[in-house]
C-alpha positions as CSV (number, residue, x, y, z in Angstrom):
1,X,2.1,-19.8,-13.9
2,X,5.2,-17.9,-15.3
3,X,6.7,-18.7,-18.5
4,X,9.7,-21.0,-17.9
5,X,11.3,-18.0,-20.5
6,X,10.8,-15.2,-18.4
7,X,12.9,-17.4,-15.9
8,X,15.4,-18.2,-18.1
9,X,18.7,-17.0,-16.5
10,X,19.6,-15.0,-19.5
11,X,16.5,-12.6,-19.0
12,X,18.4,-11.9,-15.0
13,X,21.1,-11.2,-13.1
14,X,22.8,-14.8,-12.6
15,X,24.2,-15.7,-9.3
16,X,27.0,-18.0,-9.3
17,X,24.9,-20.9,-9.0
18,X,23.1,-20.3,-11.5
19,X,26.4,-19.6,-14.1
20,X,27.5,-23.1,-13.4
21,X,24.2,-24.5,-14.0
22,X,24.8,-22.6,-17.6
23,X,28.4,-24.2,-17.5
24,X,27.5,-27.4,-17.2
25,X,24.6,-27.3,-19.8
26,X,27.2,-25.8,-22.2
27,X,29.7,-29.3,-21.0
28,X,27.4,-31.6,-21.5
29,X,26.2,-30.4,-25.0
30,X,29.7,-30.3,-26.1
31,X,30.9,-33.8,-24.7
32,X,27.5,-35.5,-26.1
33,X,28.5,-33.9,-29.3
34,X,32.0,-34.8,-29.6
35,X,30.5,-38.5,-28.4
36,X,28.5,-38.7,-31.6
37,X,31.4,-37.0,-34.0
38,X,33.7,-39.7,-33.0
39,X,31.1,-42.7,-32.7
40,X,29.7,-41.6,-36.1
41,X,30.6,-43.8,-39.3
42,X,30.7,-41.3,-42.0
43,X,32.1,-38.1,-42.7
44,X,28.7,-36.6,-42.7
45,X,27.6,-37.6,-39.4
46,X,30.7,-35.5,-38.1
47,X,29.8,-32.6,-40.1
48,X,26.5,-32.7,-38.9
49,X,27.3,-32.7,-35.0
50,X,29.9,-29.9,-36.1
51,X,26.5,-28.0,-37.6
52,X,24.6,-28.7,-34.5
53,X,27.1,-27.8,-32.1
54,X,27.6,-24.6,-34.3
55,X,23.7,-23.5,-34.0
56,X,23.8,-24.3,-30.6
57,X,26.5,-22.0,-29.7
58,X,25.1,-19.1,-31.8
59,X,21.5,-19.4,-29.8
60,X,23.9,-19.1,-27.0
61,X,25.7,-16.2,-27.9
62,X,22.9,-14.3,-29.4
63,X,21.2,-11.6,-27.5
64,X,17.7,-11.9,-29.1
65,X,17.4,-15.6,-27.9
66,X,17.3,-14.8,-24.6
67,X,15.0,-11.7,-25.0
68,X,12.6,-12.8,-27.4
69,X,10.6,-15.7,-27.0
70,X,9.8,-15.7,-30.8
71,X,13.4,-15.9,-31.6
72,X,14.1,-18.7,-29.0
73,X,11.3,-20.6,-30.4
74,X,12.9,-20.5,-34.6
75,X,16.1,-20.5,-32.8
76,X,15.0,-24.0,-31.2
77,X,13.3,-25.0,-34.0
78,X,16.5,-24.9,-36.2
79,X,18.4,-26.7,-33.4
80,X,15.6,-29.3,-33.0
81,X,15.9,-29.9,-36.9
82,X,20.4,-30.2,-37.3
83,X,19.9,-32.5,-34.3
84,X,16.8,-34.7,-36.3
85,X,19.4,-34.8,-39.3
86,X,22.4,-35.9,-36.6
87,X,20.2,-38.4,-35.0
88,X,19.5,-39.8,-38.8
89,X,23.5,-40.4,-39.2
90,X,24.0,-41.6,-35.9
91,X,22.3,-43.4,-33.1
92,X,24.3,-41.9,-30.6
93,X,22.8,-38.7,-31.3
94,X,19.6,-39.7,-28.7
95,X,21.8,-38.8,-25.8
96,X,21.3,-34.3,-27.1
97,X,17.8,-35.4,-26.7
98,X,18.9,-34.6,-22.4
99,X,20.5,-31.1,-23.0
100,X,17.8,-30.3,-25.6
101,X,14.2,-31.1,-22.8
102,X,15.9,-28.1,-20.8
103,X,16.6,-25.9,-23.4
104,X,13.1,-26.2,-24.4
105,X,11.6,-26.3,-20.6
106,X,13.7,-23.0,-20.0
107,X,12.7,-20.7,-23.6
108,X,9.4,-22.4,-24.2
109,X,5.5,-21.7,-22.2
110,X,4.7,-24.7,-20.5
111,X,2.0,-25.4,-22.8
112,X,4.4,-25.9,-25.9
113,X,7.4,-26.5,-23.5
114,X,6.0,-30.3,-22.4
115,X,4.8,-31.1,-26.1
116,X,8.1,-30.4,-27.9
117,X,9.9,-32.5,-24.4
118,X,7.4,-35.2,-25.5
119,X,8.1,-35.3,-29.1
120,X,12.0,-35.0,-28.3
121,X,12.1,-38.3,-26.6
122,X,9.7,-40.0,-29.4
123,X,12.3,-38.9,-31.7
124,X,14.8,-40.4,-29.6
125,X,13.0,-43.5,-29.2
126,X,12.1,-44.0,-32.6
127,X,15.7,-43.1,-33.8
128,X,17.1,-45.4,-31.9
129,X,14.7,-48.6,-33.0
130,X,15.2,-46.8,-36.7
131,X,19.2,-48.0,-36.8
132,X,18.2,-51.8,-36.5
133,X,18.7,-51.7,-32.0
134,X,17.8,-54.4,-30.4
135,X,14.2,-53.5,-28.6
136,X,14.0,-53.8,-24.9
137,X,12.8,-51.6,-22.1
138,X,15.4,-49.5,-22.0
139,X,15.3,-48.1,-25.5
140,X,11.6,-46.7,-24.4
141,X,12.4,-46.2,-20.6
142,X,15.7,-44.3,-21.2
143,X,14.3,-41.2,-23.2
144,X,11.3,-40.9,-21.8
145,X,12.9,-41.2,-17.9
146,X,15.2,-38.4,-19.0
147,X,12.6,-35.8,-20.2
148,X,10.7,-36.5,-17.0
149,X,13.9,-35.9,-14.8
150,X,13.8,-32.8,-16.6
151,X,10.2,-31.5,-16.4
152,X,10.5,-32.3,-12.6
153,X,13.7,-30.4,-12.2
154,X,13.0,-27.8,-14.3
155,X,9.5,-27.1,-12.9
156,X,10.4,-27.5,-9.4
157,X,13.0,-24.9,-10.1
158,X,10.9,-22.6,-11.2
159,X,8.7,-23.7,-7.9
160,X,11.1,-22.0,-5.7
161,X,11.8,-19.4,-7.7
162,X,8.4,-17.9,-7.4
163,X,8.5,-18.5,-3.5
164,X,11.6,-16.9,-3.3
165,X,10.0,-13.5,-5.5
166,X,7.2,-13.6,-3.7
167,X,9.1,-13.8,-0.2
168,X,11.3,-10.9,-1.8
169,X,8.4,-8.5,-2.5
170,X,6.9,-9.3,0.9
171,X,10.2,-8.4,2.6
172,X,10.1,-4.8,0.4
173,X,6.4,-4.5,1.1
174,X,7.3,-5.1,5.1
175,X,10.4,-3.1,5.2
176,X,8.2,-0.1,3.3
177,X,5.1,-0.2,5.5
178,X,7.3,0.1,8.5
179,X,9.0,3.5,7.4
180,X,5.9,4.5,6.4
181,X,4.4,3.2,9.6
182,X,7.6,4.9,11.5
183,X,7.1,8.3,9.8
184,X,2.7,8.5,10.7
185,X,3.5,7.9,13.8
186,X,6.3,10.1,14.5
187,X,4.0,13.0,13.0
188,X,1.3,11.9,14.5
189,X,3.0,12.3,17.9
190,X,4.3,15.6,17.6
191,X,0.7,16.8,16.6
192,X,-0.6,15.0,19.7
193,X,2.4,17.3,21.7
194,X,1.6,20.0,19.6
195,X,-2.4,20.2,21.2
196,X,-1.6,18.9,24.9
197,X,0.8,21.9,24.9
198,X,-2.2,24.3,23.4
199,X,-4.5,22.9,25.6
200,X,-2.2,23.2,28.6
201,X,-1.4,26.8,27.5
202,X,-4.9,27.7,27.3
203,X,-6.3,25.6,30.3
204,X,-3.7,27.6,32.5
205,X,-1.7,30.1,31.3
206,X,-4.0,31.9,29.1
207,X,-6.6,31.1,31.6
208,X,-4.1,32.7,34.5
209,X,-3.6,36.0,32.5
210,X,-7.4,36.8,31.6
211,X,-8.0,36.1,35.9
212,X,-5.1,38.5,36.5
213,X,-6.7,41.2,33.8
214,X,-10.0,40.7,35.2
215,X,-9.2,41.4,38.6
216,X,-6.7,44.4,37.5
217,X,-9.8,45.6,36.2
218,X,-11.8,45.3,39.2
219,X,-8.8,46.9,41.3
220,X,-8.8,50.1,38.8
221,X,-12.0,51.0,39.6
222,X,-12.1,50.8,43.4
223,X,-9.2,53.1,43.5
224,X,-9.7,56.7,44.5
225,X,-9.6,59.4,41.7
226,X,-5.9,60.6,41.8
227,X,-4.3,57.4,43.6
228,X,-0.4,57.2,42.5
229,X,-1.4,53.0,42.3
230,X,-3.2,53.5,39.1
231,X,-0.5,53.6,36.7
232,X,0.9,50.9,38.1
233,X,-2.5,48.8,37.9
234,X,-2.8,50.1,34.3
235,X,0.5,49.0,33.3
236,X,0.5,45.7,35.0
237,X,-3.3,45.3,33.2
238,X,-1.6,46.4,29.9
239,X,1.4,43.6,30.4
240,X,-1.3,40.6,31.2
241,X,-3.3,42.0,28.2
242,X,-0.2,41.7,26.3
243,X,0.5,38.6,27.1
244,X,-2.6,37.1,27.3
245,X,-2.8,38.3,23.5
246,X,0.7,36.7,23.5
247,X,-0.6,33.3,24.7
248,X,-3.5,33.0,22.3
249,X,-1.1,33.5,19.5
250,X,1.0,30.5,21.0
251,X,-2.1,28.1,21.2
252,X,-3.4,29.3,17.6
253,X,0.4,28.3,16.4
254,X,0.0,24.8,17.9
255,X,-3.3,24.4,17.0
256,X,-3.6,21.4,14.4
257,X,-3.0,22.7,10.6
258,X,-6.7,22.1,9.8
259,X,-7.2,25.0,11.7
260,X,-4.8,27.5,11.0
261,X,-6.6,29.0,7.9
262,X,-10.1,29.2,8.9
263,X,-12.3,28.3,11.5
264,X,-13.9,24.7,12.5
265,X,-16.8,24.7,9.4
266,X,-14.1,26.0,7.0
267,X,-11.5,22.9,8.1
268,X,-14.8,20.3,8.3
269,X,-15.2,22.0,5.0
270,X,-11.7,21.4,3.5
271,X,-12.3,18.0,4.9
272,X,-15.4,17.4,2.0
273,X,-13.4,19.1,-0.7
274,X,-12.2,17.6,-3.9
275,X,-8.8,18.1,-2.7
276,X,-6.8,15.6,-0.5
277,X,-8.0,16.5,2.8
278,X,-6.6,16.5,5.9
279,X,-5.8,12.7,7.4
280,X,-6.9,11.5,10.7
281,X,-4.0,13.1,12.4
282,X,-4.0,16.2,10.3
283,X,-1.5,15.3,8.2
284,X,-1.0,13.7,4.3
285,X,2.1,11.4,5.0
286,X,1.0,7.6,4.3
287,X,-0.5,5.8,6.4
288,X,-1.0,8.9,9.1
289,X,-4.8,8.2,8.8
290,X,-7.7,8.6,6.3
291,X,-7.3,11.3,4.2
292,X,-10.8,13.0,2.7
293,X,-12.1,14.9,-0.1
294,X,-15.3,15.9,-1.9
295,X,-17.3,18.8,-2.1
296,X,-19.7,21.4,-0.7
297,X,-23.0,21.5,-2.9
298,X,-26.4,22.1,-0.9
299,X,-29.1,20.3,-2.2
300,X,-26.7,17.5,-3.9
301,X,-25.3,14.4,-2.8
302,X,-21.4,16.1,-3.6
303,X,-19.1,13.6,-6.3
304,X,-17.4,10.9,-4.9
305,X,-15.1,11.1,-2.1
306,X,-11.2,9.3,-2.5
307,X,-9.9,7.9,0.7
308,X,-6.3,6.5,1.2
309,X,-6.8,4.1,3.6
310,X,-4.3,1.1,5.0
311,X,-2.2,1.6,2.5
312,X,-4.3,1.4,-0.4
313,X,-4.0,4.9,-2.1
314,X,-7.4,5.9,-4.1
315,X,-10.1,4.1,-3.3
316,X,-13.4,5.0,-4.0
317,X,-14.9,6.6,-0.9
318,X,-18.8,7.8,-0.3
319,X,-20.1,10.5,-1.7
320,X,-20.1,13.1,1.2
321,X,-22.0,16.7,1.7
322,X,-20.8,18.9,4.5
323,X,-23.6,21.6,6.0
324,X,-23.9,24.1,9.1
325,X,-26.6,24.5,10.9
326,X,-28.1,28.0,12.8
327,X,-24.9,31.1,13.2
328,X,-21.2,30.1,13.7
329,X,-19.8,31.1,16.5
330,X,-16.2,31.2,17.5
331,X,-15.2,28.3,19.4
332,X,-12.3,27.9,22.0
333,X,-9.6,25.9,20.3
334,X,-9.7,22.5,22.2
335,X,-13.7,22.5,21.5
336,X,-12.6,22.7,17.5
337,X,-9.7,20.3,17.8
338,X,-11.7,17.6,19.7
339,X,-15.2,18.2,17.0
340,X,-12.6,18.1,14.0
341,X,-10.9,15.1,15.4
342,X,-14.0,13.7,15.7
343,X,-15.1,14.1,12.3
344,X,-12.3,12.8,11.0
345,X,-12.5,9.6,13.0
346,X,-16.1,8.8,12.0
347,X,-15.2,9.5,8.5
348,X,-12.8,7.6,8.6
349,X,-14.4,4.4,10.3
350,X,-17.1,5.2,7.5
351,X,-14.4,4.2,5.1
352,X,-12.5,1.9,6.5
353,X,-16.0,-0.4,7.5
354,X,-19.4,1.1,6.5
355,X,-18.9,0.2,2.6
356,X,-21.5,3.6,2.4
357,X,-22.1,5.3,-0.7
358,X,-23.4,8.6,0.9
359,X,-22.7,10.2,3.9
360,X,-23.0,13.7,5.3
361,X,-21.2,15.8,8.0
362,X,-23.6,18.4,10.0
363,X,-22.1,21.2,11.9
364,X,-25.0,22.9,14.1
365,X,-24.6,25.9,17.0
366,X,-27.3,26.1,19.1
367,X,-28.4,28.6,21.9
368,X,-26.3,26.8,24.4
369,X,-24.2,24.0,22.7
370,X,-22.5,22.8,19.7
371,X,-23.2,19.5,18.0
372,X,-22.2,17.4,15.4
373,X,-23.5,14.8,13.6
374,X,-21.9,12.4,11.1
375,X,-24.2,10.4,9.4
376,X,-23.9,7.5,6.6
377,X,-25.5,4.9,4.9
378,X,-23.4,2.5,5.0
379,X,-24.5,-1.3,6.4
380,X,-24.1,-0.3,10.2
381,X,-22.9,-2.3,13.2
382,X,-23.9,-3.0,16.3
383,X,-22.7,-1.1,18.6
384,X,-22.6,-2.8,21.4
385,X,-20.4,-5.3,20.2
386,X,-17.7,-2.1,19.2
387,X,-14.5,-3.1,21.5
388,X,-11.2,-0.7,21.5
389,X,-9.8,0.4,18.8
390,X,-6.6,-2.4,17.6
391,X,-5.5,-0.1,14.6
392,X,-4.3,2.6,17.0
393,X,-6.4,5.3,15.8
394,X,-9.5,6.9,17.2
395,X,-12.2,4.9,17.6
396,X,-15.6,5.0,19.1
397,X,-14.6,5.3,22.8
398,X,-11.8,7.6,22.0
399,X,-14.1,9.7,20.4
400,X,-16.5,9.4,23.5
401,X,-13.5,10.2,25.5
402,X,-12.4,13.4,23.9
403,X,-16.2,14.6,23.7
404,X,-16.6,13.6,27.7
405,X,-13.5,15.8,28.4
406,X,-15.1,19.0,27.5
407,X,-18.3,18.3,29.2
408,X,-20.1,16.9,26.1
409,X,-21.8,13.9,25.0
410,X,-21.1,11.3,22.3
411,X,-24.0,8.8,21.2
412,X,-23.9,6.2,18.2
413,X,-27.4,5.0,16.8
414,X,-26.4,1.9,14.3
415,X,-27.6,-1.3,13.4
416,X,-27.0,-3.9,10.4
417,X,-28.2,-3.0,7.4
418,X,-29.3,0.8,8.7
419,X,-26.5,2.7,8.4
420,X,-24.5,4.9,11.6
421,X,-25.5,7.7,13.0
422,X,-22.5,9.6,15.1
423,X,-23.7,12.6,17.1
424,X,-21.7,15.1,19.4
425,X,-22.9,17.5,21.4
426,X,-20.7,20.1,23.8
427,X,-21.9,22.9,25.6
428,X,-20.8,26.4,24.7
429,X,-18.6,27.8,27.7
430,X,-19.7,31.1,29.2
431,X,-19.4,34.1,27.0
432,X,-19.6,32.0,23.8
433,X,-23.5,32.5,22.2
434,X,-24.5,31.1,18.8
């Protein structure tokens, strides 16, 4: 529970409400004082409510007070005792006994706050029976009725108060996420644009312009030796060389960042380095995806991968150890995008739901295919019971769908307590060897 002091209005900015709560505390202090100045037999009891009213508005005024909850406590301490040497001159002194339980409710812990509330009103009490008053239930009921009027209220207060922070910090949290929210998924669809335009480029034009070469090629050397046609063919082969050359450089530029210094191991690579890696969507903005770093050291389990995931920025990931298998070869650029995609997404799900402390990423060219295999040993699933995706990311039959597009294959071996094994498999198009 919060301190009633670090709810004290002093400590805040006061709303209006609250500045006529602090009005009225100020009134009735003043009127109960005044009330016990003029009721008061002797010159000394005046003087004393003059004393008390005089400490009072000091504590008020003071700066400390409200800042310190040392000085509120001496600062309540000499108030409690001007008031104990009031309520000695005069009976009509009990009534500060009311302004006094929510001075010390506001300053005060709760666990002193009730205590000094408690012995307030048995001061009262016994004050009162003290100046020869006649006893009845009232002298007892009165006091006592008060300070629990005033535990209830003040408590309460400080009731709402807490909903209403913690409402207010959900409402910043909420508005926050959903900018953040906004901006992943704004970047994550222009990098989704950014490889259906590669892919489309590639899949056609590019595709278009090595045909046209190819059979340019095929024209040159049917021609007769001498034929005026040939420098034509040449410089029409030429152009569609050029711009073949031209339309590779377009796919390479809207190929995914991962991929624009290196090839496929080095970005599955960079993934495993002790660097923030790339996120799910190939980007670092919060809450894009998962993003991934550790390191590259054969024989050794790598140090400890740090994920950001769902908003929670540095948690402890799995340790993870990135290898390649047999001799890299250079892969068309929707094969890299759809195995680093891929490996991202498995990583990722390794985070977000294995609870793993090791996993490993395998990169492996064989004679006629390229696979990969992301393995962990995390406490596994089963598969079977793996429905679509609801955090709209890649999940296991997005993954199966981008692998299926290209030919390949996508399997998942998994069960509780026995880790996941994620392998990918796609066969190298013609001309491409390991």
């Amino acid at each position: 529970m919060d301190s009633p002091s670090s709810l004290h209005p002093a400590r805040r900015s006061l709303t209006p409400v609250l500045r006529a709560l602090r009005l009225c505390l100020h009134l009735l202090m003043a009127g109960l004082l005044v009330l016990a100045a003029v009721r008061s037999d002797s010159t000394a009891g005046t003087v004393m409510a003059v004393v008390v009213g005089a400490v009072y508005a000091a504590g008020s005024l003071l700066p400390s007070v409200a800042g310190s909850q040392r000085a509120a406590a001496v600062w309540l301490g000499v108030l409690g005792a001007s008031w104990l040497g009031l309520l000695w001159l005069t009976p009509d002194a009990l009534w500060v006994a009311f302004p006094l339980y929510f001075l010390q409710l506001h300053l005060l812990p709760t666990r002193w706050s009730l205590p000094a509330v408690a012995l307030t009103a048995g001061a009262a009490i016994v004050s009162y029976v003290g100046h020869g008053a006649t006893l009845n239930p009232g002298v007892f009921i009165g006091p006592l009725l008060g300070g629990a009027v005033a535990v209830a209220t003040v408590l309460g207060y400080q009731a709402l108060y807490r909903e209403s922070e913690r409402r207010r910090r959900l409402i910043e949290e909420l508005i926050e996420t959903r900018a953040e929210l906004a901006a992943a998924e704004r970047h994550a669809g222009t990098l989704a644009e950014r490889e259906r335009l590669a892919r489309e480029i590639h899949d056609t034009l590019a595709q278009g312009l090595s045909s046209i070469q190819l059979l340019l090629r095929a024209a040159e050397r049917v021609l007769p030796p001498g034929s005026p046609a040939a420098g034509h063919i040449d410089r029409a082969r030429q152009a569609a060389q050029d711009n073949l050359a031209e339309a590779r450089r377009f796919v390479r530029a809207l190929s995914p960042p991962d991929l624009e210094h290196g090839s496929l191991a080095a970005a599955l690579e960079r993934l495993c380095e002790p660097d923030p890696g790339p996120t799910e969507y190939g980007s670092h903005a919060p809450g894009a995806g998962t993003e991934a770093y550790g390191s590259h050291t054969p024989g050794a389990a790598g140090p400890r991968v740090r994920f950001s995931v769902s908003g929670t920025p540095g948690a402890a990931g799995p340790r993870v150890r990135f290898s390649v298998s047999g001799t890299p070869a250079e892969l068309p650029t929707p094969y890299e995008v759809a195995l680093l995609r891929i490996a991202q997404s498995a990583l990722a799900n390794t985070v977000r739901h294995a609870s793993a402390s090791r996993a490993e990423i395998t990169l492996s060219f064989m004679d006629a295919s390229v696979t990969l295999d992301v393995v962990d040993d995390g406490k596994g699933f089963d598969p079977g019971s793996v429905r679509q995706s609801s955090e709209g990311g890649f999940g296991l039959p997005a993954m199966r769908s981008r692998a299926e597009s290209l030919g390949g294959t996508f399997t998942v071996e998994s069960a509780p307590g026995q880790g996941t094994a994620v392998a990918v498999s796609l066969p190298l198009p013609a001309g491409v060897h390991a």
